[in-house]
NUZAMI-475615 format. One record per residue (C-alpha): chain; x, y, z. Coordinates in nm, 3 decimals. Each point is the difference from the previous one (the first is absolute). Layout:
% NUZAMI-475615
+-----+---------+---------+---------+
| mol |    east |   north |      up |
+-----+---------+---------+---------+
|   A |       X |       Y |       Z |
...
+-----+---------+---------+---------+
This chain:
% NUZAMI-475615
+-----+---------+---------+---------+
| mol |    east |   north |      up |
+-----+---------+---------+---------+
|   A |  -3.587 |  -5.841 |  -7.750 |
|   A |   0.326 |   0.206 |   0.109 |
|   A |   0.243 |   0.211 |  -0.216 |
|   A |   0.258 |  -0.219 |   0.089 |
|   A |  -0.174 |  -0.323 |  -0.136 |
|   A |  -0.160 |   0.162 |  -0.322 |
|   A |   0.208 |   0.013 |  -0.335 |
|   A |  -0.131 |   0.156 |  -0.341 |
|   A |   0.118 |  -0.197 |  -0.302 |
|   A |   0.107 |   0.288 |  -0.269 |
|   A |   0.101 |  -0.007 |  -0.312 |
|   A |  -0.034 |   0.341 |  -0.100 |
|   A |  -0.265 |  -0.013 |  -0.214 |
|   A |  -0.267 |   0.239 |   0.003 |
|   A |  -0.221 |  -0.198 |   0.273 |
|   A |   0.244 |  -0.113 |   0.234 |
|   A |   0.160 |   0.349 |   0.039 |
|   A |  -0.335 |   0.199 |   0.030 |
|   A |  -0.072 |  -0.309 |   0.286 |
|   A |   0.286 |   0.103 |   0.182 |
|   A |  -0.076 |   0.362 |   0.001 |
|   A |  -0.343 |  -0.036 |   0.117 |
|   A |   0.155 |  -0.265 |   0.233 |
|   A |   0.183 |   0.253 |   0.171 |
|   A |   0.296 |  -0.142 |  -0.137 |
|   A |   0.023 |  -0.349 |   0.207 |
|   A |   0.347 |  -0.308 |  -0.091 |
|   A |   0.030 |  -0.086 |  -0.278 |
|   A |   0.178 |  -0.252 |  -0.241 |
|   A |   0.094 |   0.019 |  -0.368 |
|   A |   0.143 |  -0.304 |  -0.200 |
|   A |   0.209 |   0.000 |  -0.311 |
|   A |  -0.135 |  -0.218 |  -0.287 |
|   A |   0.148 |   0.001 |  -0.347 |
|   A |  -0.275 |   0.156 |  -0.165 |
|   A |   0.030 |   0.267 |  -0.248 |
|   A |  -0.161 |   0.304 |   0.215 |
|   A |   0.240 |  -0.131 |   0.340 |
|   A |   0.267 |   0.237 |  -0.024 |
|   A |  -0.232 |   0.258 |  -0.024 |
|   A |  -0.229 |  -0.048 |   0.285 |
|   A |   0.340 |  -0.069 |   0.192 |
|   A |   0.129 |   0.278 |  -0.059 |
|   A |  -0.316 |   0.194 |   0.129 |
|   A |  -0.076 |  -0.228 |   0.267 |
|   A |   0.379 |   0.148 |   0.146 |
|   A |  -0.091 |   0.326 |  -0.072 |
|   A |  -0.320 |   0.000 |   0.186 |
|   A |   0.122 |  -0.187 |   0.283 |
|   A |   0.299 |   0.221 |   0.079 |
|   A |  -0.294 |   0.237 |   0.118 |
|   A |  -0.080 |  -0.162 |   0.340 |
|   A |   0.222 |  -0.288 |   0.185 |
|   A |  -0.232 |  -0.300 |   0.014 |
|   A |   0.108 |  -0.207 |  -0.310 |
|   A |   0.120 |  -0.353 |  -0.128 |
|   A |   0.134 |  -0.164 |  -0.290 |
|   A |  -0.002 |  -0.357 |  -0.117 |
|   A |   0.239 |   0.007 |  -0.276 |
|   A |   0.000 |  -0.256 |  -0.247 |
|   A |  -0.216 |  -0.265 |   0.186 |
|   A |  -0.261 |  -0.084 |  -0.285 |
|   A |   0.233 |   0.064 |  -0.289 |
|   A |  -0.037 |  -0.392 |  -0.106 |
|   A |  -0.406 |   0.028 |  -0.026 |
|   A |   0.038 |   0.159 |  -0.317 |
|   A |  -0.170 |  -0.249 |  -0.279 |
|   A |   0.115 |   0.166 |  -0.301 |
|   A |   0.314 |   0.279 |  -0.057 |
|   A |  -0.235 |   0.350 |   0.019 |
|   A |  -0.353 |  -0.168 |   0.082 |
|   A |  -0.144 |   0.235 |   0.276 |
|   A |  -0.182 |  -0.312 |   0.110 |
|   A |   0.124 |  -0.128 |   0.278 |
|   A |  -0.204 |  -0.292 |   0.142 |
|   A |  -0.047 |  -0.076 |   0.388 |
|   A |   0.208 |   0.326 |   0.090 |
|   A |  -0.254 |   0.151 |   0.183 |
|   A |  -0.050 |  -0.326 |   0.212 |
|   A |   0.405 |  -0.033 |   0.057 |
|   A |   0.002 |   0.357 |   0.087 |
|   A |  -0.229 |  -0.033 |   0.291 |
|   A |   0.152 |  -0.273 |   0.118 |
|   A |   0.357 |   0.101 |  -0.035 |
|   A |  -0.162 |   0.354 |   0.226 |
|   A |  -0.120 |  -0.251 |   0.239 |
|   A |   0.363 |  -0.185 |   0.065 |
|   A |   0.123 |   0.383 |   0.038 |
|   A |  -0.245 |   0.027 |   0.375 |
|   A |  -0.275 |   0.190 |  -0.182 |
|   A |  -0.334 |  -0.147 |   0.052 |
|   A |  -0.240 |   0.268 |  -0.175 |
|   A |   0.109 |   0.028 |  -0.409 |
|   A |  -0.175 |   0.264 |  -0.167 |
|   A |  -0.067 |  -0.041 |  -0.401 |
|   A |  -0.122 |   0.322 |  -0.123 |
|   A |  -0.168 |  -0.185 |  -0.335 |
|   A |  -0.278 |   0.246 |  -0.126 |
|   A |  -0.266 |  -0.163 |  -0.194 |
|   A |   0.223 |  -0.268 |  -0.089 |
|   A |  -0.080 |  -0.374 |  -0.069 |
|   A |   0.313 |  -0.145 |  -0.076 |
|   A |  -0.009 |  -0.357 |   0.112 |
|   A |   0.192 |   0.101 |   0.380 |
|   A |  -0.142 |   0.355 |   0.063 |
|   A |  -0.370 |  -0.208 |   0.040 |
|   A |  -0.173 |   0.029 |   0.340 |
|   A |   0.014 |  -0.422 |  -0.023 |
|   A |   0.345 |  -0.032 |  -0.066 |
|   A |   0.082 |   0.255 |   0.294 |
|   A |  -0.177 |  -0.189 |   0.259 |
|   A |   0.144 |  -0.327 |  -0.171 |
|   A |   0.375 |   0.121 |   0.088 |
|   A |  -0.104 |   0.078 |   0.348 |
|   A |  -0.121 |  -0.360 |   0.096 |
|   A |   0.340 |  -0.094 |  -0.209 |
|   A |   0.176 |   0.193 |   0.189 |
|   A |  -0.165 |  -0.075 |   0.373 |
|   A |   0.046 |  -0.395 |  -0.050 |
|   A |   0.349 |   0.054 |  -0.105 |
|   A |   0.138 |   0.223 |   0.251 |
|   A |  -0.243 |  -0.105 |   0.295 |
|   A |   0.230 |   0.146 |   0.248 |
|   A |  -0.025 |   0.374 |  -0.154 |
|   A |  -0.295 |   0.265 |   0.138 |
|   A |  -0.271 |   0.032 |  -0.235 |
|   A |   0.078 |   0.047 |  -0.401 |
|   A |  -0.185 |   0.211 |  -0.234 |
|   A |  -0.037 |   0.155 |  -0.326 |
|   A |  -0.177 |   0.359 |  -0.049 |
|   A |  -0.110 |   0.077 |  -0.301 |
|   A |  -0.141 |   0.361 |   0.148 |
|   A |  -0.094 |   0.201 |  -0.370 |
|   A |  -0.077 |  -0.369 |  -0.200 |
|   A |  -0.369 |   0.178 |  -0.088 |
|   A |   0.185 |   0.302 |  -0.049 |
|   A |   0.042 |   0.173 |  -0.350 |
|   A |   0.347 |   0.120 |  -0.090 |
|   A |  -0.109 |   0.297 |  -0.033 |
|   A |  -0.175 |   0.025 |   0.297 |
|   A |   0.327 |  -0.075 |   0.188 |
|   A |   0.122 |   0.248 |  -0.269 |
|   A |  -0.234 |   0.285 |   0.125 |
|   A |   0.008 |  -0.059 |   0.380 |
|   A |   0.381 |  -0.016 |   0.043 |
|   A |   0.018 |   0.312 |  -0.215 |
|   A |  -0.272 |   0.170 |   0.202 |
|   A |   0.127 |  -0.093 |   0.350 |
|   A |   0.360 |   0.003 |  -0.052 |
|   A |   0.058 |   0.240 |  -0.333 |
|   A |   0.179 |  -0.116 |  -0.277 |
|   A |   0.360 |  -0.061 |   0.079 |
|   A |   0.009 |  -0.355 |  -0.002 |
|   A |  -0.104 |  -0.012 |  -0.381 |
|   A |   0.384 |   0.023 |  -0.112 |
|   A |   0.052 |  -0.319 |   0.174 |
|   A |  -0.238 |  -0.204 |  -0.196 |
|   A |   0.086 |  -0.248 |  -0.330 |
|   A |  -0.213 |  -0.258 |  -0.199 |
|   A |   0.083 |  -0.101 |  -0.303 |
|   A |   0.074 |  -0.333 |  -0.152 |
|   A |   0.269 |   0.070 |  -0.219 |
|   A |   0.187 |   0.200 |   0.249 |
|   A |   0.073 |   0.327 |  -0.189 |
|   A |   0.034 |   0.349 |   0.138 |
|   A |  -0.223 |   0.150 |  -0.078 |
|   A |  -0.249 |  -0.271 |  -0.005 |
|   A |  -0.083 |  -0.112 |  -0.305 |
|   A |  -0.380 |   0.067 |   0.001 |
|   A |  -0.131 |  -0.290 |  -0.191 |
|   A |   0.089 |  -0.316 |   0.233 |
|   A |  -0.343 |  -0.119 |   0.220 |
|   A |   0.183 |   0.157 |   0.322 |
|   A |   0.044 |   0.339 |  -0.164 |
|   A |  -0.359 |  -0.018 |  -0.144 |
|   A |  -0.093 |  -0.075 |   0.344 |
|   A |   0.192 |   0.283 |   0.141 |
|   A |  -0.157 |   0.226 |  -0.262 |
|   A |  -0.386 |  -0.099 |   0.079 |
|   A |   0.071 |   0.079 |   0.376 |
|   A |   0.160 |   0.321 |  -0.026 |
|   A |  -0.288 |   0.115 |  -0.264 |
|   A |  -0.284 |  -0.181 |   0.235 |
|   A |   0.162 |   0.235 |   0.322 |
|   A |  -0.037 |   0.268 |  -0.185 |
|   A |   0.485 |   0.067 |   0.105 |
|   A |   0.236 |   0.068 |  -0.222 |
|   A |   0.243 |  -0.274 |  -0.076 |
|   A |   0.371 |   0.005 |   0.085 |
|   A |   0.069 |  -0.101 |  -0.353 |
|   A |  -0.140 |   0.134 |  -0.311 |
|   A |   0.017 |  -0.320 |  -0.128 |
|   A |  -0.280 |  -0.089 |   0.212 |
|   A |  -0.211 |   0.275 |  -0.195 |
|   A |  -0.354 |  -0.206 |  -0.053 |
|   A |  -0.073 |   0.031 |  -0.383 |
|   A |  -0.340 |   0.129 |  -0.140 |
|   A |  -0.282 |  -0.270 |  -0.061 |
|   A |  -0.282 |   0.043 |  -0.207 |
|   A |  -0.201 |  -0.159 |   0.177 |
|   A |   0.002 |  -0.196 |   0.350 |
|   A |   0.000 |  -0.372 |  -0.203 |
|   A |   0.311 |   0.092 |  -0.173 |
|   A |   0.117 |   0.085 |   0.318 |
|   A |  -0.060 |  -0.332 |   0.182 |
|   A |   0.195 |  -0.200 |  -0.335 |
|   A |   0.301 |   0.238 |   0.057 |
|   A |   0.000 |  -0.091 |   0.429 |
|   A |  -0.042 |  -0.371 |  -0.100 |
|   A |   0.195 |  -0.052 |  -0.288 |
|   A |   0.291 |  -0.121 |   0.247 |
|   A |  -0.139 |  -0.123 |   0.275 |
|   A |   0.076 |  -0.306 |   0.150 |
|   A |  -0.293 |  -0.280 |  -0.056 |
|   A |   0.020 |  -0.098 |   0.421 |
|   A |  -0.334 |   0.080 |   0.081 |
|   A |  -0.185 |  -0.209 |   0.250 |
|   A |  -0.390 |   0.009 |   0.035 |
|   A |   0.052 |   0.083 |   0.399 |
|   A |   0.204 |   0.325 |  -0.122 |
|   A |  -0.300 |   0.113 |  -0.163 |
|   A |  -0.070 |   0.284 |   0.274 |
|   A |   0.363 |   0.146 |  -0.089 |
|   A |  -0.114 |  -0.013 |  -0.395 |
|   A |  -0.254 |   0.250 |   0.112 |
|   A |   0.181 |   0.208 |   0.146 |
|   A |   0.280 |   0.016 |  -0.296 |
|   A |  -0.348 |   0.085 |  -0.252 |
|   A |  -0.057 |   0.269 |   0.229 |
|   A |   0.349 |   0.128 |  -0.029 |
|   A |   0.020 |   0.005 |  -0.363 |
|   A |  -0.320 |   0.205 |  -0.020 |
|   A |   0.134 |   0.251 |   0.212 |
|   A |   0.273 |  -0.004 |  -0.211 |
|   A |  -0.192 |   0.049 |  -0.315 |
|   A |  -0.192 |   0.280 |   0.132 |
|   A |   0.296 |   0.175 |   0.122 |
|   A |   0.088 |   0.032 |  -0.375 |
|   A |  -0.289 |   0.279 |  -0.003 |
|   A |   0.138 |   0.241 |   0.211 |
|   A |   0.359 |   0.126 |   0.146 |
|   A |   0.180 |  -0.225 |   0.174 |
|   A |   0.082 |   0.158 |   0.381 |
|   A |   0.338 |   0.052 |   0.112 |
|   A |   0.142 |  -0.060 |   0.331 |
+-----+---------+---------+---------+
């Protein structure tokens, strides 16, 4: 694996961006999807890449996955992504995906896209896709980027479902967001992001699951374990003063 043939997907949510920092800041590419939080993440995804030279855009390639007007679901873009990264000369695609199980973030699915992508393009060097922090916690990535590269790159971060700014701290990305920053043990870039008070560690668990997605698969149990263990390091964060960077 070179520089030259290795390409981050980012979006410029929370794990993608803290990939790239602790990637040493490799290609990348962003696509725009009408989704409510896109304009957002654009706009940061700019920002952050007006920092170095190494940067490219797709604009508008995936617009027309879009099921629904403002569904954040957007089925197969992950695998159309890759592929689209392949066309492009890349042959390494990395997926940051922390502790996520959506259907094409899986470990199967990756390898799936690779024999895809091999029969299909039998003339191209060999294709892959890394998923390099997939048994990572978000806020482990959270906590390592932070500790080996400071805190800068937390202005350039956005999840949120409903695409306000601030965030609106009640969609299943922001509740996300707001587990991983309390589980590091880092201040947020949004106060909106602020983890409320539980009672006790149950009532905790309802609140993170309340809007998750129901795509978990039995092989994605491992990740599930990981998430648990998030969530109590959330809860017992609750107990003392959060650190700031």
């Amino acid at each position: 694996m070179t520089r030259e043939d290795t390409v981050l997907l980012l979006s410029g949510g929370i794990d993608s961006v803290a990939a790239w920092v602790l990637l040493n800041q490799p290609s990348t590419l962003h696509f725009r999807f009408d989704t409510p939080y896109a304009f957002e993440e654009e706009n940061r995804y700019w920002s952050l890449m007006h920092l170095g030279d190494s940067q490219r855009q797709v604009t508008d390639a995936l617009r027309w996955l879009q099921p629904r007007p403002g569904d954040p679901e957007l089925p197969l873009r992950n695998h159309l992504m890759v592929n689209i990264a392949w066309s492009l000369g890349y042959t390494d695609v990395i997926l940051a995906a922390a502790t996520d199980w959506a259907p094409d973030k899986r470990w199967l699915w990756a390898r799936t896209a690779e024999l895809a992508g091999r029969v299909a393009m039998a003339h191209r060097k060999k294709l892959r896709v890394l998923l390099p922090f997939q048994h990572w916690t978000k806020a482990k990535l959270i906590r390592t980027a932070v500790a080996r590269h400071g805190a800068w790159w937390l202005q350039y971060v956005y999840s949120c479902y409903r695409g306000s700014n601030p965030p609106c701290g009640d969609c299943h990305a922001c509740r996300r967001a707001m587990i991983a920053f309390a589980a590091a043990r880092v201040v947020p870039p949004f106060e909106t992001w602020d983890l409320p008070k539980f009672k006790s560690f149950p009532a905790l668990l309802r609140w993170a699951n309340a809007t998750a997605p129901k795509h978990f698969a039995l092989g994605s149990l491992p990740l599930g374990v990981y998430r648990m263990q998030e969530w109590w390091q959330a809860w017992r964060s609750q107990r003392n003063t959060r650190s700031s960077t």
